[in-house]
C-alpha positions as CSV (number, residue, x, y, z in Angstrom):
1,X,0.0,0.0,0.0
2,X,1.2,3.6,-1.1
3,X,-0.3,6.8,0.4
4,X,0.4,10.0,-2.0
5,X,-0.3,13.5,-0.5
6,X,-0.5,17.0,-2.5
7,X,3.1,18.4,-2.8
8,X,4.5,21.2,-1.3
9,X,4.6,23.9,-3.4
10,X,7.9,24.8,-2.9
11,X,9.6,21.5,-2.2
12,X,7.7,18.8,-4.1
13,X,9.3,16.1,-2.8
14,X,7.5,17.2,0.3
15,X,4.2,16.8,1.3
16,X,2.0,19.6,1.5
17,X,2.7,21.2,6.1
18,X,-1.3,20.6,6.6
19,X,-0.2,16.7,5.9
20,X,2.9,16.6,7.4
21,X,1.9,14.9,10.5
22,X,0.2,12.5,8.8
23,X,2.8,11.4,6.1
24,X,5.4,10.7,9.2
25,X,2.3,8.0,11.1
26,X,1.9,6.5,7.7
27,X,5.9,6.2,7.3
28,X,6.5,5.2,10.7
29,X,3.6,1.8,10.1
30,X,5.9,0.8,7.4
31,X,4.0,2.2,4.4
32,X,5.4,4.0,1.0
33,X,4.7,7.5,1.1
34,X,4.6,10.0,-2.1
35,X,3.7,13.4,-3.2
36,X,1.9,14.7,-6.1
37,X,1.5,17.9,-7.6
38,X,-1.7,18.1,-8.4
39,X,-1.7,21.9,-10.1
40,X,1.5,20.9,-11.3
41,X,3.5,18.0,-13.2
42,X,1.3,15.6,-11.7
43,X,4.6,13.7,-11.0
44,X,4.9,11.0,-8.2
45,X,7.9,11.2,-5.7
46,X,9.2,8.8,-5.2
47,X,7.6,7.1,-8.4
48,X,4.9,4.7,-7.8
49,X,5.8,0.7,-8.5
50,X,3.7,-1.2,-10.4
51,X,0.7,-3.4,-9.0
52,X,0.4,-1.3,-5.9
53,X,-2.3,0.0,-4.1
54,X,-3.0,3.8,-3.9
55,X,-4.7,5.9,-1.0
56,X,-5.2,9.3,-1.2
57,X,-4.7,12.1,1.4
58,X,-5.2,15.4,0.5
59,X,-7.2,18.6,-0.6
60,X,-11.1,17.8,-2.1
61,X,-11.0,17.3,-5.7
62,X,-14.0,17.6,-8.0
63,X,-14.6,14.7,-10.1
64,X,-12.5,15.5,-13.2
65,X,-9.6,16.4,-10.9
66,X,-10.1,13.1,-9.0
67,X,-10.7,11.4,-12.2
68,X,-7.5,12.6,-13.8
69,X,-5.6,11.7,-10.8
70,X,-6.9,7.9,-11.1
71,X,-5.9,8.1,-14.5
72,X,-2.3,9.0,-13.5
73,X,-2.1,6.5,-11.3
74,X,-3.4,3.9,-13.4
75,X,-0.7,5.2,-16.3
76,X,2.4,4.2,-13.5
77,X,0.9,0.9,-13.6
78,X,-1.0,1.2,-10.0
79,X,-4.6,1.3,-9.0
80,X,-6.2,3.8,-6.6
81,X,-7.8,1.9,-3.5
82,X,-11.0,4.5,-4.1
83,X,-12.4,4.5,-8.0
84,X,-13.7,7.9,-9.3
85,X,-17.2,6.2,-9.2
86,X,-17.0,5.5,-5.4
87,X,-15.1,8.8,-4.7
88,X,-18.0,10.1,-5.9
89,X,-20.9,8.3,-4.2
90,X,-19.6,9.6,-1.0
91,X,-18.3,12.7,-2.0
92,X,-21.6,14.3,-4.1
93,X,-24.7,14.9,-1.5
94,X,-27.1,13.6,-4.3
95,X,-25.5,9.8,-4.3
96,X,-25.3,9.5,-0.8
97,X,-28.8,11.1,0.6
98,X,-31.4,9.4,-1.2
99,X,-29.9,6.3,0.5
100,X,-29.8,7.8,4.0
101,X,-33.4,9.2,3.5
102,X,-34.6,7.6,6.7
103,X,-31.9,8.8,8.7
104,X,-30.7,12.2,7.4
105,X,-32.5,15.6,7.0
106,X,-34.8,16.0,4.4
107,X,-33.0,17.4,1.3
108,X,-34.2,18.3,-2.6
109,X,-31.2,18.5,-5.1
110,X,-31.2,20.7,-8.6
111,X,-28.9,21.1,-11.3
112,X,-31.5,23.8,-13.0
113,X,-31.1,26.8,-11.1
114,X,-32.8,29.3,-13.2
115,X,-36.0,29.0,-11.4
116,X,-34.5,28.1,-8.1
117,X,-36.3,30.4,-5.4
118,X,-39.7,29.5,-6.8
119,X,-39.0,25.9,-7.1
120,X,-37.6,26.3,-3.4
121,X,-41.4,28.1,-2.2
122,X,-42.9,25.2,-3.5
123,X,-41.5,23.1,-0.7
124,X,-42.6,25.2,2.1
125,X,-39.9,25.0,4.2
126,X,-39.6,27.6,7.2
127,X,-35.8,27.7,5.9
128,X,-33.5,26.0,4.1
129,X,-29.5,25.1,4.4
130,X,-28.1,25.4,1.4
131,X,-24.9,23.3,-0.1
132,X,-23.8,22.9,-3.7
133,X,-23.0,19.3,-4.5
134,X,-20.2,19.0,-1.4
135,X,-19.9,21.7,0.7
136,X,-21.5,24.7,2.4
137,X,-20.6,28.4,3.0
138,X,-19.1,28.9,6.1
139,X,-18.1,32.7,5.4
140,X,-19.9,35.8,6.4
141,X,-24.2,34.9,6.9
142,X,-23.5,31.3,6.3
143,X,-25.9,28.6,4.1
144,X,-29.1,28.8,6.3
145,X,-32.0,31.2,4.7
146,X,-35.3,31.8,5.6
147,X,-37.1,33.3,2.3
148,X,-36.4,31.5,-0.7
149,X,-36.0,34.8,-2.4
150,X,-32.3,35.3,-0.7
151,X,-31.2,32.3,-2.4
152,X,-29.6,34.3,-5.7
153,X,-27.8,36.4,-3.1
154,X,-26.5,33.2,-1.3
155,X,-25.4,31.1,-4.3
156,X,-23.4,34.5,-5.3
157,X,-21.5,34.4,-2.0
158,X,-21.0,31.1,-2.6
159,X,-19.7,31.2,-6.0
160,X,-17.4,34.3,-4.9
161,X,-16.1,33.0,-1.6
162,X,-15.6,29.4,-3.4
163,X,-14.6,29.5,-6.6
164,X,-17.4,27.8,-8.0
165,X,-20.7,26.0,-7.3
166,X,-19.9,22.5,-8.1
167,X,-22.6,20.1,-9.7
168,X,-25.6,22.4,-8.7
169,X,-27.8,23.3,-5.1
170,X,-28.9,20.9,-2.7
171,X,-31.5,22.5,-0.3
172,X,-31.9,20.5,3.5
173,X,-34.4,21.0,5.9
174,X,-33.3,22.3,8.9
175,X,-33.4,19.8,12.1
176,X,-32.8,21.6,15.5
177,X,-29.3,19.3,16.2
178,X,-26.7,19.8,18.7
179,X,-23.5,21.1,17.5
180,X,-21.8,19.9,20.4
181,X,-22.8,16.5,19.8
182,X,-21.5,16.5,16.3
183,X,-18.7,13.4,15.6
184,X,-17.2,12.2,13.0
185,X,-16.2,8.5,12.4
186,X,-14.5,6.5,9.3
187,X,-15.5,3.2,7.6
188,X,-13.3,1.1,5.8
189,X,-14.3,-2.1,4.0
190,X,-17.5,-2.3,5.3
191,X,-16.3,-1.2,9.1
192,X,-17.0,1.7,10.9
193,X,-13.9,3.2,13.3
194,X,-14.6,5.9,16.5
195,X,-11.4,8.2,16.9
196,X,-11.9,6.5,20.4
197,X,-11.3,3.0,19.3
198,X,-14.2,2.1,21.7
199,X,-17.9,2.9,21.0
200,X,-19.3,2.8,17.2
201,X,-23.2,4.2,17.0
202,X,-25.4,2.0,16.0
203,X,-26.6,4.4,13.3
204,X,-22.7,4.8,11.8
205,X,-23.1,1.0,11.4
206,X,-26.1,1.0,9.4
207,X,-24.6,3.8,7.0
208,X,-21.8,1.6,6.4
209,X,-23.5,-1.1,5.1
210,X,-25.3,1.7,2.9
211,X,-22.5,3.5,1.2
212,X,-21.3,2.2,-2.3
213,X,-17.3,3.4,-1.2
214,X,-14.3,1.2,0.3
215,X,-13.5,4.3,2.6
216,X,-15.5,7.5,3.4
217,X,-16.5,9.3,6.4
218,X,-19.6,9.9,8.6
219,X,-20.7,12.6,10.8
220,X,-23.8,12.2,13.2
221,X,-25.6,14.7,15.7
222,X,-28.1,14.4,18.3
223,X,-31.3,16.4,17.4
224,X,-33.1,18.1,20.1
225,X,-35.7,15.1,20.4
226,X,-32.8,12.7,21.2
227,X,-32.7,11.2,17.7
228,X,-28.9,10.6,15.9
229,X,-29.0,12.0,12.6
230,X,-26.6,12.0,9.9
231,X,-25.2,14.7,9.1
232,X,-22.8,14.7,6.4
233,X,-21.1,11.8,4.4
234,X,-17.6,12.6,2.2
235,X,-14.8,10.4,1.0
236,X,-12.5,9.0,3.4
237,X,-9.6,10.3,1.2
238,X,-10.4,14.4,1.8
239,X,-12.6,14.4,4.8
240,X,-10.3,16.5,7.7
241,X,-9.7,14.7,10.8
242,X,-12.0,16.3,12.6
243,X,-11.3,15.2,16.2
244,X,-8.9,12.6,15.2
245,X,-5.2,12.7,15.6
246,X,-3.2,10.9,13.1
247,X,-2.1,8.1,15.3
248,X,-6.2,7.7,15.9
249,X,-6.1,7.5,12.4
250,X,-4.0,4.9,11.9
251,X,-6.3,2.2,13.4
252,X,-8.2,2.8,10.4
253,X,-5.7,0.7,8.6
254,X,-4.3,-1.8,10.8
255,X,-4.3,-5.1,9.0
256,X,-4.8,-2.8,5.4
């Protein structure tokens, strides 16, 4: 098994200082460790051998950059442990919700948006967070509105403070959750991991058996009822670890 992490940008053979830490706790369990620069030559260092097994680490791609990338390192004769069809089923709200329906917010997805604030009355919401196909806004008012006539103004922001809207809008429904209770766990091959080691919800289990992807993340919160909800899903690959240190991490992959 190889890991390859984006390059720094001023010593490629490097990787990137927000993956630092975790380079060295791959290195130190024994695997092979590479950069890539991903804006750049797209060259492996050290060069990948042939027949191995690639993980990613590293900043969100979309799917043509994560698609490319496969490509690359099918081309050095080596085969990434995540296809760009599974990358995506975690990684794009609209392949991962409709098969957490029973256990996630409600949520509405469009790729036509030149209707969108009337298509968005029609549901009749009391508000709406608002996401393009993978992430939300974070800056200034945030992705929560209340009138679907703010929407133009949101997706603006969005575009502006993001680069881009990627694959369209996906509207949820808000649920009154706990931020405090928010955690996120990682599933590999079918099992679900707690940064812990110890307790595993019952409900990260039941998305695991769910999600079409060798590795991707969960996060859950409590709603105000009691209930555990899902609240986001992403590929294992670029999901942060949020609350995990990179030893933590490394139980992922014992036995890998």
């Amino acid at each position: 098994m190889r890991v390859v992490f984006p390059a720094d940008y001023f010593n490629p053979r490097q990787p990137d200082e927000t993956f630092a830490a975790q380079a060295e706790a791959f290195a130190r369990r024994g695997w092979s460790v590479s950069t890539c620069a991903l804006d750049g030559d797209r060259v492996f260092r050290p060069a990948l051998m042939s027949g191995e097994t690639v993980l990613y680490r590293g900043w969100m791609l979309d799917g043509a950059g994560y698609r490319a990338f496969a490509e690359a390192v099918q081309r050095a004769g080596a085969w990434v442990i995540t296809s760009p069809e599974a990358y995506l089923a975690a990684h794009h709200l609209p392949r991962w919700a409709p098969l957490l329906a029973d256990v996630t917010p409600e949520t509405v997805c469009f790729t036509d948006l030149s209707d969108l604030s009337n298509q968005l009355e029609q549901l009749g919401w009391d508000s709406f967070f608002v996401k393009d196909f993978v992430k939300s806004l974070k800056t200034g008012a945030g992705s929560v509105i209340t009138r679907s006539d703010q929407i133009g103004e949101l997706l603006e922001r969005m575009a502006h403070f993001r680069g881009q809207v990627e694959g369209g809008v996906c509207v949820r429904r808000v649920e009154d959750l706990d931020p405090a209770s928010e955690a996120r766990f990682f599933v590999r091959a079918g099992q679900a991991f707690s940064a812990d080691g110890v307790g595993v919800p019952e409900l990260v289990r039941l998305v695991a058996g769910r999600i079409p992807s060798p590795f991707f993340s969960v996060d859950i919160a409590r709603r105000a009822d009691g209930v555990w909800r899902v609240v986001e899903v992403g590929d294992g690959q670029v999901s942060d670890l949020v609350g995990w240190t990179p030893e933590q991490f490394m139980t992922v992959w014992e036995g890998a």
